[in-house]
N, C-alpha and C positions, 0 to 999 in steps of 0.2 A: 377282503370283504366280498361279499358275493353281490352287493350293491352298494352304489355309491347316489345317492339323488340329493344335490344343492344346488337352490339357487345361484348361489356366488359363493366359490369358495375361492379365500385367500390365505396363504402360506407363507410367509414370512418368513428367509432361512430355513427351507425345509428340511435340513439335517435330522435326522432322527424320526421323521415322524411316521407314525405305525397307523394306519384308517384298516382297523381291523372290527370282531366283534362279530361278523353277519349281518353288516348293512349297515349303514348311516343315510337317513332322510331328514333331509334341512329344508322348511319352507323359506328362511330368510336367509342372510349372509352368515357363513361360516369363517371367523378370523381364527388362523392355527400358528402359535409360533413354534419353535421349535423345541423337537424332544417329545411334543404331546402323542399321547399315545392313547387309540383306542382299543379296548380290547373286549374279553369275554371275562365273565366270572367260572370259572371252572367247573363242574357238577351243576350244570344245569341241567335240567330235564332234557330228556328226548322233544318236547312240545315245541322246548325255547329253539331248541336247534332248527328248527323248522322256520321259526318264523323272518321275514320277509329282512326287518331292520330292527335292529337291538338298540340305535339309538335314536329317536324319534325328536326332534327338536323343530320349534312350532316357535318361528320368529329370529332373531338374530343370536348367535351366541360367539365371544373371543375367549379364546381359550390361553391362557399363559405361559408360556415355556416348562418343559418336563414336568408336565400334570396330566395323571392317567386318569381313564373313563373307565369303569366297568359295568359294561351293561348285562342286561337290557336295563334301558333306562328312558324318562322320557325327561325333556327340559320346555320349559315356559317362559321364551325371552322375551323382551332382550335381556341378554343373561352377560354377565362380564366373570369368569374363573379367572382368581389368582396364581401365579407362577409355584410351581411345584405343590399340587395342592391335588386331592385324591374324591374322586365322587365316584359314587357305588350307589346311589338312590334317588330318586326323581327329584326336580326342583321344579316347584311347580308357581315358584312367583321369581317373576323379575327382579334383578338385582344382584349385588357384587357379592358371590362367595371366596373365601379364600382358606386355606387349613387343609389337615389331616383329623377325621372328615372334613370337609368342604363345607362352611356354615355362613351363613349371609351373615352380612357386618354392615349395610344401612340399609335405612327402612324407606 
């Protein structure tokens, strides 16, 4: 990544984990277990490549064992991702996603 800005970041058996993408900015606590991987989506523009941080997360977010990010993306926690589970588009309400996509499952 070409930046890294969290307030707290914790890793948990950090085997695998990839903090890729162009940049990750956390206002809150970042929980990561292992395997999680941040990355990029591939054919993005010349624009996105530019920009500062692809993953923009506004509050707390734990992420679950070997569940990839593909940003740019923005998150609105506190957010809880389930383990092995794949997001590619903004989550813009708090709450437990989990799947391939990644879809909230309580309200």
């Amino acid at each position: 990544s070409r930046t890294v800005s969290v307030k707290q970041l914790n890793i948990g058996h950090s085997t695998g984990v990839v903090l890729g993408g162009n940049g990750i900015k956390c206002t809150g606590k970042l929980h990561l277990s292992s395997g999680v991987v941040f990355g990029r989506k591939y054919g993005c523009s010349s624009d996105l490549e530019r920009q500062s941080s692809f993953f923009e997360i506004n509050g707390d977010l734990t992420v679950g064992a070997n569940t990839v990010l593909l940003g740019p993306i923005k998150i609105s926690g506190p957010v809880t991702i389930g383990a092995m589970s794949f997001v590619d588009k903004d989550i813009e309400e708090p709450g437990v996603y989990v799947g391939i996509p990644a879809r909230k499952v309580n309200k």
